[in-house]
C-alpha positions in Angstrom: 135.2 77.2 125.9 132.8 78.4 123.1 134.0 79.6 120.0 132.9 83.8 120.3 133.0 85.8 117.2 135.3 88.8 117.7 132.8 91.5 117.9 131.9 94.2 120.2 130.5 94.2 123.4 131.8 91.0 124.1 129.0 90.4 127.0 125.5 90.9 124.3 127.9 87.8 122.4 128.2 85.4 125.4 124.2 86.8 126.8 122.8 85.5 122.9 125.1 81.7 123.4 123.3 81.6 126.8 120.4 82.5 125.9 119.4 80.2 123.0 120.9 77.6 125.6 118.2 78.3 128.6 115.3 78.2 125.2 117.1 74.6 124.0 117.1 73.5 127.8 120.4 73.1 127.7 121.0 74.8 131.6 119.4 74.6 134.7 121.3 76.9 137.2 123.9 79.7 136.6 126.1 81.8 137.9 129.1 84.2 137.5 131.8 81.7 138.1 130.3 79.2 135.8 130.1 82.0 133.0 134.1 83.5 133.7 135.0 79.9 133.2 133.1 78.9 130.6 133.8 82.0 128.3 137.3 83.0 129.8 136.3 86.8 130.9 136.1 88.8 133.7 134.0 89.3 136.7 132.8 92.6 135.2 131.6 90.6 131.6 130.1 88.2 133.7 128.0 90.2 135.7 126.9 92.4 132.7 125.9 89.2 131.1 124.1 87.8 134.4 121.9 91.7 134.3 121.2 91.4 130.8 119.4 88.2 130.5 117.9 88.8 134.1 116.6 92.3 132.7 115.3 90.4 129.7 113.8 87.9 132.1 115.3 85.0 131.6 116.8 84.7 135.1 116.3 85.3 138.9 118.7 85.7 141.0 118.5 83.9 144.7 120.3 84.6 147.2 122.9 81.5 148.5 121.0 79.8 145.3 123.0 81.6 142.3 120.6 82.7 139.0 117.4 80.4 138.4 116.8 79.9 134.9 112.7 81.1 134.3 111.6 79.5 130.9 108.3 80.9 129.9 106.2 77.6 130.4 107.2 78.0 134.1 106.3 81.7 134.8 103.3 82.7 137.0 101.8 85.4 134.5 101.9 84.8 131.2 101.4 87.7 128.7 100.7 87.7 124.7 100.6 90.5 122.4 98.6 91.0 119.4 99.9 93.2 116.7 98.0 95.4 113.6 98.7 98.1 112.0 95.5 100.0 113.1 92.6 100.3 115.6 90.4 97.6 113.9 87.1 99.4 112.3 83.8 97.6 113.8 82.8 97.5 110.3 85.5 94.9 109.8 84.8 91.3 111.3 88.8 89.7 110.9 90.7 91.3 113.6 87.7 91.8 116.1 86.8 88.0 115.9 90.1 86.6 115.5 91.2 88.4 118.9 88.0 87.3 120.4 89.0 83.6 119.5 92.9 84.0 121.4 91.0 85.6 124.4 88.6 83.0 124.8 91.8 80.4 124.6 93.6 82.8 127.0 91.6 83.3 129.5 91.1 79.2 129.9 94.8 78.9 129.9 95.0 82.0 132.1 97.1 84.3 129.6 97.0 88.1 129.9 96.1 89.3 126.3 97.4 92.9 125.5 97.0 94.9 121.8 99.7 96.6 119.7 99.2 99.1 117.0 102.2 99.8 114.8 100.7 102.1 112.5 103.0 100.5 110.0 106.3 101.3 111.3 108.5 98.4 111.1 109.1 97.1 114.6 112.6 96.4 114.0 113.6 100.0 113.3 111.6 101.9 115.8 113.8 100.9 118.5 112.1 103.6 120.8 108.7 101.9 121.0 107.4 100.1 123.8 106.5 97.0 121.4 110.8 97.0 120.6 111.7 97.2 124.3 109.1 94.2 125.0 110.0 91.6 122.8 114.1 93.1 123.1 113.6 92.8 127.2 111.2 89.7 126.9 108.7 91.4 128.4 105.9 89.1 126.5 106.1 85.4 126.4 104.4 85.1 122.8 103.0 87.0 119.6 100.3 87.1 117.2 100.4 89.1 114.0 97.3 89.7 112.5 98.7 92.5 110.1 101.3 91.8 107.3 104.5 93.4 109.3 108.2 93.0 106.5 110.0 90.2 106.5 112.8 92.2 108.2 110.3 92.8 111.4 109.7 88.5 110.8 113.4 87.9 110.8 113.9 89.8 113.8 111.6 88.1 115.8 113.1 85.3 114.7 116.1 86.3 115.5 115.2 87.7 118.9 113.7 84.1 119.5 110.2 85.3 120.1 107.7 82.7 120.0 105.6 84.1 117.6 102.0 82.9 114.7 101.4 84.8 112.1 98.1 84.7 110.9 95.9 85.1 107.6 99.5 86.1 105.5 101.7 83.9 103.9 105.6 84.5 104.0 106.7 82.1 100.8 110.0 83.0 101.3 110.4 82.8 104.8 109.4 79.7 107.4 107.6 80.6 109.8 104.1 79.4 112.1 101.1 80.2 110.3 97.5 80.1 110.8 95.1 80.4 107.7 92.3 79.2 105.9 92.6 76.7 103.1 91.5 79.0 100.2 92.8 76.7 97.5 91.1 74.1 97.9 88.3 75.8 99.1 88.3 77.4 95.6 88.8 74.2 93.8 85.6 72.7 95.5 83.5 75.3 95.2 84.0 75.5 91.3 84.0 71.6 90.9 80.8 71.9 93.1 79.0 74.6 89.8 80.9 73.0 87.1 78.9 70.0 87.5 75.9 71.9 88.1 76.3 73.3 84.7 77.4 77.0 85.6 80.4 77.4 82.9 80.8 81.2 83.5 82.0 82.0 86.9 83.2 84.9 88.3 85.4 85.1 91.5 85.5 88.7 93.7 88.1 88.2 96.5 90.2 90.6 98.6 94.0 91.6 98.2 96.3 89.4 96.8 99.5 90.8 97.8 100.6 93.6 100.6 104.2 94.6 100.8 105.8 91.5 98.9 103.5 89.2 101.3 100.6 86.6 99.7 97.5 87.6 101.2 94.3 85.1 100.6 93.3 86.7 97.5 96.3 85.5 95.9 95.8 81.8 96.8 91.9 81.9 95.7 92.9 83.8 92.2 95.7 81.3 92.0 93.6 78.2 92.5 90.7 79.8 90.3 92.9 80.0 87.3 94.1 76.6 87.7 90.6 75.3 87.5 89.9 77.1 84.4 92.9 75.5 82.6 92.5 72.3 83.8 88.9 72.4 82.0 89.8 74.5 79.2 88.0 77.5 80.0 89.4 80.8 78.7 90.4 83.4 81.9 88.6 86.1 81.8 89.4 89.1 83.4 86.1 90.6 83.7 85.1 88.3 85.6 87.6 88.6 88.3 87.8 91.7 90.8 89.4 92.6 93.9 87.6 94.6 96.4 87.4 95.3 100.3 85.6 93.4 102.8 82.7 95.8 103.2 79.4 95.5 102.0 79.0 98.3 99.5 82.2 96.6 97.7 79.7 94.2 97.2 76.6 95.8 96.0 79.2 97.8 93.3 81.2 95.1 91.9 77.1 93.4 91.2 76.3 96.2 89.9 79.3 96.1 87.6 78.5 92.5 86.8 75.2 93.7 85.7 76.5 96.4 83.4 78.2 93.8 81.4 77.1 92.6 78.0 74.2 90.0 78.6 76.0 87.2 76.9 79.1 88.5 78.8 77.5 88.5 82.5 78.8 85.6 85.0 76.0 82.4 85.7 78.2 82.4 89.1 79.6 84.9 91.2 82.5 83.0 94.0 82.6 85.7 96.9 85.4 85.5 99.2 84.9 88.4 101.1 82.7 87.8 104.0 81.2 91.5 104.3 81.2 91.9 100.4 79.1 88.8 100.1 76.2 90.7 102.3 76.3 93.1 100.3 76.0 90.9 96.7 73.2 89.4 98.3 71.1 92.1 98.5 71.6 92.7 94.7 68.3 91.5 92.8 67.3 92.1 89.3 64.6 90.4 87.5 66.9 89.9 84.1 69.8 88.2 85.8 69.4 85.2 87.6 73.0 84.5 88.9 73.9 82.2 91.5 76.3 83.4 94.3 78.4 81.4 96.6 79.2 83.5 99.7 81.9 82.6 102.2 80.8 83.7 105.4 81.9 83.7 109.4 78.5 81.5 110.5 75.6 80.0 109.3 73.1 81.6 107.3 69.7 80.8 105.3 71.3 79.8 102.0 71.5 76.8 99.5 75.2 76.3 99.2 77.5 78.5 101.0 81.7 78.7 102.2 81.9 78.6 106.3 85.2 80.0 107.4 85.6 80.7 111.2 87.7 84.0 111.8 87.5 83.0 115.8 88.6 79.3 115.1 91.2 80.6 113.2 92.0 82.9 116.3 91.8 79.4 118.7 93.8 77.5 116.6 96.7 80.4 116.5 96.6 79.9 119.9 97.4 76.6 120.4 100.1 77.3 118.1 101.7 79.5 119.9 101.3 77.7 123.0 102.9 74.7 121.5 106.2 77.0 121.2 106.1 78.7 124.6 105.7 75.2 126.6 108.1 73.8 124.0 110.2 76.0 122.9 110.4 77.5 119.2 112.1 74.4 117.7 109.4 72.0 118.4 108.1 73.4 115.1 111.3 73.5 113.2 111.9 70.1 114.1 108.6 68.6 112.9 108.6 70.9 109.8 105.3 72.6 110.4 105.4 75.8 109.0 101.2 75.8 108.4 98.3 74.7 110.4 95.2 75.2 108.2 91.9 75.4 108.7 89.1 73.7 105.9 85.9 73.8 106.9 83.8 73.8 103.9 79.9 73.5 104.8 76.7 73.6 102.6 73.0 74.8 103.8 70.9 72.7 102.3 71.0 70.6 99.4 73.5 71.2 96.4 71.1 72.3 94.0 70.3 74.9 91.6 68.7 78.1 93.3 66.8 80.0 91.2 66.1 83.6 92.0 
């Protein structure tokens, strides 16, 4: 018999010990005698237990045939969810190209891709919400998170045994599947790339670093720009760093900024990690300044050395993720310690040369 803590109901104790069994594939068939006398309890426990985890769909129940075990990589339909805080604005690429990366993955693989909005209510307390009774119920075989949801709303999924990828945030503290793109190094080469090129004064304008206690990319390209600077005994300075939205007049201003700077104080090199910001810098021009800007962008453009980062790769390779965990189940990850899958692709346009303007 297993070992059950003494807590109340005693059926949601012995429906959790059969349910992380059925994930492990650990049980094949079951049934209401197996469960009295493997748990020692009554007909009435056991059938609760049996309408619980059939509810939450983890069973079916066949007549003369007792309660077939359904893991997700065997079901018919097979449903994800995406979940952000908000309707995503047009004017913002991530979330629209991300989801258009799972749904190109999911309509191959024949998933059914559905949207969730949680307006930044954690999921975990809003037990009324359809997006609670889903993943409670198992009414979705896998999630994506494209917003930075709390680490309590992380550990209940966890908890819950949701197969589930966050992507673009980092969760230092926490293990869990994530998708995002190597800023660091990306960072690293692209000032290696203008230090040898002469540019000694070079100014980095990035997106958030932190939301709600989690590392967003801005913290990893600040964090990898400052190491650079100390390994070649460059003073930081904090003029030349700023933090803006992705949009492109966050772009124009912060050049504009640059501009208003001192002459002798003004950047050689502007590092712009924001894809829509970097439009924006680019269509700043002034006779007195010639600057050279590296733009990261989401495709190719007409430009002499550039940063390509893919938000619909990033979206494909979330999904593969994920499907790794629902044909697998969520330990295959755990076991082979993979805790993030990044994406690096680092791409030039033309030759690495000086650009003057």
């Amino acid at each position: 018999m297993e070992e059950i803590k003494k807590r109340e109901p005693l059926y949601k104790e012995i429906k959790e010990i059969l349910k992380n069994d059925i994930l492990n594939r650990k049980i094949d068939l079951l049934s209401e005698s197996k469960i009295i006398h493997q748990f020692k309890v009554s007909s009435t426990t056991a059938r609760r237990v049996l309408n619980e985890l059939e509810e939450e769909g983890f069973i079916e129940r066949r007549v003369g045939k007792g309660s077939i075990i359904v893991l997700p990589s065997e079901k018919n339909i097979k449903e994800l969810g995406v979940i952000f805080f908000d309707i995503y604005d047009p004017d913002q690429p991530f979330i629209s190209e991300v989801v258009k990366g799972i749904e190109e993955k999911s309509i191959i693989k024949n998933y059914y891709l559905h949207l969730y909005t949680t307006r930044k209510k954690p999921i975990s307390e809003n037990c009324d919400s359809s997006l609670y009774h889903i993943i409670t119920r198992r009414k979705i075989d896998g999630l994506f998170i494209l917003s930075p949801i709390s680490k309590e709303d992380i550990i209940f999924l966890k908890k819950e045994r949701m197969p589930f990828v966050v992507i673009g945030n980092i969760y230092s503290e926490i293990k869990v599947p994530t998708v995002t793109f190597d800023y660091e190094n990306a960072i690293k080469y692209v000032c290696e790339v203008l230090f040898g090129y002469g540019y000694k004064k070079v100014a980095l304008v990035t997106g958030p670093k932190e939301e709600n206690g989690i590392k967003r990319g801005g913290y990893f390209c600040l964090l990898s720009y400052k190491k650079f600077l100390k390994e070649k005994g460059i003073l930081y300075n904090s003029k030349l760093v700023k933090e803006v939205e992705n949009r492109q007049d966050y772009g124009y201003k912060v050049m504009e900024e640059f501009y208003l700077l001192d002459e002798g104080e003004r950047p050689e090199a502007i590092i712009i990690t924001s894809f829509k910001a970097s439009e924006g810098a680019l269509k700043f021009i002034k006779d007195d300044w010639k600057v050279f800007i590296v733009p990261f962008t989401d495709g190719d453009i007409e430009y002499s050395f550039y940063i390509k980062c893919s938000y619909r790769e990033i979206g494909k390779k979330a999904f593969n993720l994920l499907e790794k965990q629902i044909e697998e189940g969520i330990e295959v990850l755990e076991k082979k310690r993979v805790s993030l899958e990044v994406i690096n692709e680092l791409e030039k346009g033309g030759a690495y040369e000086k650009k003057e303007f």
